[in-house]
Every structure is written in C-alpha cells, then in structure tokens.
C-alpha positions in Angstrom: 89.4 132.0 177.9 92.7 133.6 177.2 94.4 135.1 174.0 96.3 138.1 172.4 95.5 140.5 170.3 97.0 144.2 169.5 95.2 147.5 171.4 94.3 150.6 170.0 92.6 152.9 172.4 90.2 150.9 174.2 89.5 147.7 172.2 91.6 144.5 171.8 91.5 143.2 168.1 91.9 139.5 169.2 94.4 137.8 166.7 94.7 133.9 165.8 98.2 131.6 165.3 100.8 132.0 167.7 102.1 135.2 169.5 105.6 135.0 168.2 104.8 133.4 164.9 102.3 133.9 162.4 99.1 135.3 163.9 96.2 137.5 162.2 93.4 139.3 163.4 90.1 137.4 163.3 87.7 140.3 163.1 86.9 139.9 166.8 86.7 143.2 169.1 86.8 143.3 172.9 87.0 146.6 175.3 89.6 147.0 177.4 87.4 146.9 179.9 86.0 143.6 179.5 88.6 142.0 179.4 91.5 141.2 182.5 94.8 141.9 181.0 97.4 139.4 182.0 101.8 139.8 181.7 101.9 140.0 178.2 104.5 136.9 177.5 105.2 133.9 179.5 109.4 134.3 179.8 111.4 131.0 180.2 113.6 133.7 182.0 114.0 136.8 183.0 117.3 138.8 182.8 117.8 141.8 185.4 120.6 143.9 184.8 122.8 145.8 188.1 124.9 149.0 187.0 123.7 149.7 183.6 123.4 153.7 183.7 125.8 156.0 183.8 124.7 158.7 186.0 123.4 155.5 188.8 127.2 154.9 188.5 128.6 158.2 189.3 126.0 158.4 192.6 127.6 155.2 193.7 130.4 155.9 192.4 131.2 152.3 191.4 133.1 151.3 187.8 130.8 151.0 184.7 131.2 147.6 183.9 132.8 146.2 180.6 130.0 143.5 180.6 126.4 143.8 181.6 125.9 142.4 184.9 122.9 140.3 185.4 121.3 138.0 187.4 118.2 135.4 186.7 114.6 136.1 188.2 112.5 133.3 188.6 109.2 132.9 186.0 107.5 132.9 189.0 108.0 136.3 190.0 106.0 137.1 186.6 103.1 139.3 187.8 100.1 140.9 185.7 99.2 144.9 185.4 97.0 145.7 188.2 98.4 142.7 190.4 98.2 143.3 194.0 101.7 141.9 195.3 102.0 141.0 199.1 105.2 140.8 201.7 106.7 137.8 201.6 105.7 136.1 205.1 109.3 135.1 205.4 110.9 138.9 205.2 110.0 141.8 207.3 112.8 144.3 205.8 112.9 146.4 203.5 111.3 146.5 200.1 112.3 148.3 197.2 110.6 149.4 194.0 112.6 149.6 190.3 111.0 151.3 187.6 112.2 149.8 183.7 112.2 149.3 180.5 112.0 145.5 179.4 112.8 144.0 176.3 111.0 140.8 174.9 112.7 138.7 172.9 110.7 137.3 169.6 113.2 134.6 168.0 115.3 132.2 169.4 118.3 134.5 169.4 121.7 132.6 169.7 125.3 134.7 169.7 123.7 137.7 167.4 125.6 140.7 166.3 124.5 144.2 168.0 123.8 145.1 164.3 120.9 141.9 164.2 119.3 142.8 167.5 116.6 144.5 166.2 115.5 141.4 164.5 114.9 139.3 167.6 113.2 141.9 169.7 109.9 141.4 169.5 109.4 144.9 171.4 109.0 146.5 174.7 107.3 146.6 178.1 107.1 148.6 181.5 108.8 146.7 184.3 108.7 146.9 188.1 111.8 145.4 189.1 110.6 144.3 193.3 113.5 143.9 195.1 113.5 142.8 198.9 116.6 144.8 199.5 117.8 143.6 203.3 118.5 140.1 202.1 121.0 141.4 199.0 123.8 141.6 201.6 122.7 139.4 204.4 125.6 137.3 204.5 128.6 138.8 204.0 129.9 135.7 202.1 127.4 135.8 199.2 125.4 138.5 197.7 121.7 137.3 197.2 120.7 138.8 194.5 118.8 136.1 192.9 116.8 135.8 196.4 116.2 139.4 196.9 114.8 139.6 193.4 112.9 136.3 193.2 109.9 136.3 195.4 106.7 135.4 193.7 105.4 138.2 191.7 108.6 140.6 192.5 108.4 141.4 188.7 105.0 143.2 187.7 105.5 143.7 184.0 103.3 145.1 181.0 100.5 146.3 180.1 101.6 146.0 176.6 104.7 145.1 174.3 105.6 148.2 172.3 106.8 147.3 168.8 108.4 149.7 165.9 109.8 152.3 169.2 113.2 153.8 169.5 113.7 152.6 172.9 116.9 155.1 173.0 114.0 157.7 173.0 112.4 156.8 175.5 112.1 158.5 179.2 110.9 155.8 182.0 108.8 157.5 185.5 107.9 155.7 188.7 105.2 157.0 190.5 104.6 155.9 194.5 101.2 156.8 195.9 101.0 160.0 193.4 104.3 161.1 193.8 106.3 160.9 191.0 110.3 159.3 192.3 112.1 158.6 189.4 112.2 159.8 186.1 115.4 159.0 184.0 116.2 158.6 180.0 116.9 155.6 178.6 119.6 157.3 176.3 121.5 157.4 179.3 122.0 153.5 179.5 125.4 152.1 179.8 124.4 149.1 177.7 121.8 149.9 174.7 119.1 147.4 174.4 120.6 146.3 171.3 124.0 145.5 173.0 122.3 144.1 175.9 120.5 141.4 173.4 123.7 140.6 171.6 126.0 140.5 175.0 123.2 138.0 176.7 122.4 135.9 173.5 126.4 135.1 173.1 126.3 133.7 177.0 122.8 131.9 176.7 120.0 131.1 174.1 117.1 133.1 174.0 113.8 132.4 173.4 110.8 134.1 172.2 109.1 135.6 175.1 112.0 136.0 177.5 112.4 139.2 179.2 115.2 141.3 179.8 115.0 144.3 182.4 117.0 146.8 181.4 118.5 147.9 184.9 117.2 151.2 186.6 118.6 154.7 187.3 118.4 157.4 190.0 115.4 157.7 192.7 115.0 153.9 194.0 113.3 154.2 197.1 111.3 151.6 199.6 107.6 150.5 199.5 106.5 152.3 203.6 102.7 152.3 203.4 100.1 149.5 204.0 99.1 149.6 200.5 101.5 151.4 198.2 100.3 152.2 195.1 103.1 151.8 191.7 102.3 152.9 188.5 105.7 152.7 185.5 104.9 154.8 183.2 106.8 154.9 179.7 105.6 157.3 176.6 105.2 154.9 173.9 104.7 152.4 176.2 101.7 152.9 178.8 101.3 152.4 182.4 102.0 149.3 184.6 99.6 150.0 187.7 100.3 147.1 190.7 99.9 147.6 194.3 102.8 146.1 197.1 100.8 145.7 200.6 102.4 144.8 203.7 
C-alpha cells in the first residue's frame, strides 16, 4: 500500500485526499522505520538547469546566461532515497554526481509573475542530479545533454518536500563515501527559485508534482569506487542517501 503523509521526527502522520489538493490527516501513525520511503512526487517532468551560479561561472569562466538554461530529464530517471543506482550497461565512462536543491511545483503554473511564484511551489527537495558525463560531448555536432542525464534512475530525489523554507537560506553539501565535496549556498544562484518558476512556466505549463533542479555549483566530481556511497544533505531539508555501483 502506498500513501503520503507529513514527518515529524520519526513517524509519518498518513494524510487522506490528494497530495496537491485537499488532504487531511486521518489519525493514522507509522515509524519511519516501518515504512519504505519512495520519491516524494511523481513529476510529468523534470527541469535541470546548466550555468545557474555565479561563482560555477567564474571557474569556467563561461557568460551567466540572460535565460536559465535547461534541458528535460526523463520521469524515468525518478529514483527513491536509499535507491541503489547501477552503470548503465551501455556506458563504461565516466559518471558524475550533482548535489541540488529541487523545487516541486504544486499548481498548474502557466506564465506566472516572479512575484506569484511562491504560490505554485509546493516546496522543496534534495536532488542528485547523475550525469554520465563522457556522452555530453561525444559528438562534436550535438551536445547530449538530455542522454547524459537521462539514464534510468540518474535523478535520486527526496526524502521529503520542505514547505514554508527560505530556499535563498539555504546551504546544499554532497558527501561521497564520507567525504564531504561540495558545499555551496543557494543565495549564490544566478536564477532564484522564484525566477526560475516564473522563466520556465512562461515557456511550458507546469503541473503539480513537476520537479525543477536548480543547477549545481563548485566540487562536481566522478563516482570511482565499486559502490559509492551519496548522501545530499540540505538544513531544512534532510538527507538523500543512494548508492551508484559499477
């Protein structure tokens, strides 16, 4: 049986009615840890953004953009906290881990202001943005990005969605088999989140459970081990734990 339900510590108040519509708790309670968490929202699609932090800019010394630059991952590269995600049998290169923040949307959200953002974000999630980073510029006629990005579960996301956060406060850290490798502010985004929802919704319509990833920042690094262990951890938040094995 599945469901949803808001957490507090380590219990799960299990609500009824629908996820992005009116729901209420039902009295029930469940531990954490009787319960499998899944990805926290099933996205229609999933919206990764390239070169949206300014100090990821000045390292590759590339031109902020004037637009966010995205591409599309596919639903099927949704992945639960705690997923175990494999090599593709098709790529032996190399493969990348992206710490981020993601926004879910919670209303169909259709060419909004910056100023009405807030009231179609339904909140916010940990993201680990898998990239297999040899194909991106494979052919020198077409950057895969799209293919790089889209294996099946190249985008671990949860283990919650954070409502009533500043997400402008917010600080995100990657850890690789206990070593902390990235740890950046979100304050230092190119694109806020609200801009980012506004931008997106005036060049497609989004709908309630759709996931943008927010781009990543300094201390990208590949995946070496036989089983690497990933935890993206956000204050506010919590921690997305998956493993990549080769």
């Amino acid at each position: 049986m599945t469901g949803f339900g808001t957490i507090s510590q380590s219990e799960i108040s299990v609500h009824d009615g629908e996820m992005f519509g009116n729901s209420r708790a039902n009295g029930q309670r469940l531990a954490l840890s009787d319960v499998e968490l899944l990805a926290p929202t099933e996205p229609s699609k999933i919206i990764a953004l390239w070169n949206n932090f300014h100090a990821l800019a000045a390292k590759l010394k590339v031109t902020e953009p004037d637009d966010p630059l995205y591409l599309l991952k596919a639903p099927t590269t949704s992945a639960a906290p705690n997923a175990v995600v494999k090599r593709p049998a098709s790529y032996d290169g190399k493969v990348t881990y992206e710490g981020e923040l993601g926004i879910v949307i919670g209303r169909r959200c259709s060419g909004v202001s910056v100023d009405q953002a807030n009231d179609y974000i339904f909140g916010y999630t940990c993201v680990n943005d898998i990239t297999a980073a040899d194909i991106i510029g494979k052919d020198a006629t077409f950057a895969q990005w799209a293919r790089a990005k889209g294996f099946d579960s190249f985008c671990p996301f949860g283990p919650v969605i954070a409502s009533g956060i500043d997400p402008a406060k917010l600080v995100v850290r990657t850890i690789l088999n206990g070593e902390e490798r990235q740890s950046y502010p979100i304050s230092d985004m190119i694109f806020s989140a609200q801009q980012l929802v506004s931008k997106t919704s005036h060049d497609m319509t989004l709908l309630p459970g759709d996931l943008i990833c927010c781009g990543t920042s300094l201390g990208v690094g590949s995946m070496k081990d036989q089983v690497n262990k990933v935890t993206i951890a956000i204050d506010g938040i919590g921690e997305l734990a998956n493993e990549f094995r080769q």
